[in-house]
C-alpha positions, 0 to 999 in steps of 0.5 A: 310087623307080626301078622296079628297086629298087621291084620288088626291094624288094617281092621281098625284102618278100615273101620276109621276109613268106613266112618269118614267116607260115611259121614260125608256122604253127599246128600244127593245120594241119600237113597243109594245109601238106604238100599245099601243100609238095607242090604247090610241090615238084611245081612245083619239079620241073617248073622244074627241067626247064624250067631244064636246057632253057633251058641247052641253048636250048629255052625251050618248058618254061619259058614256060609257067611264068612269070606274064603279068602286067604286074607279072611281073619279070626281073633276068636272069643277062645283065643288065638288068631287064624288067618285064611280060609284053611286055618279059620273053616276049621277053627269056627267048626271047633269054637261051634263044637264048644257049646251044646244045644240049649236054646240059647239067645244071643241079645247084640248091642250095636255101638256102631255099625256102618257101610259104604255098600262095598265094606262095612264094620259093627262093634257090639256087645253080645250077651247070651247064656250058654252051655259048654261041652265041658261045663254042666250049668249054663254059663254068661257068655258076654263079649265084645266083638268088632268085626269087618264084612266085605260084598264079595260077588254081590253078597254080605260076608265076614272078613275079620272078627275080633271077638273077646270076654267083657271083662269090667272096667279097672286098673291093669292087674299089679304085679 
């Protein structure tokens, strides 16, 4: 099995097997589980600062949230794949290059977003305008993006973000 298919078939195992475990909880540790939603909603907050300033070309919040791991993995919104600390540092320092300053805000829907305390996963909408190196005018940037996070010595970080254009809903182009 190729890699890429190899590393996403393990996200979405992961987000399957987060959402079981989650719904089954036992209700004896209902307080356990809100300081864990704590803590990963704490975190969410800060990837949502980190992401508003990776649109305006600053990737020095974001960084420091992303695993260093060999096994950390990227399906970034400018294509590609990347897996591994070496490949993805580089990588998320390009794709934040990609924007200028424009005090762009990013606007996340959540459609799902769950954690055990240990692994959590969201899916979500991101909607911002923003301004590319290489274009004049702002631009939509609308994508959907799944992403797996893991604790890695007590703190939050990305292990996996899949991260691609919303495009509308409609039949596969012809031929």
């Amino acid at each position: 099995m190729k890699r890429p298919v190899y590393v996403a078939l393990l996200a979405l195992l992961l987000a399957a097997a987060l959402a079981v475990t989650g719904t089954h909880a036992p209700s004896a540790s209902a307080q356990h589980d809100r300081r864990h939603d704590e803590s990963f909603s704490a975190f969410l907050r800060k990837f949502e600062e980190a992401n508003t300033a990776f649109v305006n070309g600053d990737a020095s919040k974001w960084m420091p949230l992303v695993s260093h791991s060999a096994k950390t993995s990227i399906f970034g919104g400018f294509g590609g794949y990347e897996v591994g600390w070496d490949q993805i540092g580089p990588r998320y320092e390009w794709a934040a290059a990609q924007f200028r300053p424009s005090g762009a805000q990013v606007d996340f829907q959540y459609l799902q977003k769950h954690s055990n305390g240990q692994t959590a996963y969201s899916v979500a909408i991101e909607r911002s305008t923003v301004l590319y190196v290489n274009r004049p005018d702002p631009v939509p940037q609308n994508l959907r993006v799944t992403m797996v996070f893991r604790k890695e010595y007590g703190k939050w970080k990305i292990v996996h973000r899949h991260a691609d254009f919303l495009a509308p809903t409609g039949p596969p182009p012809s031929s």
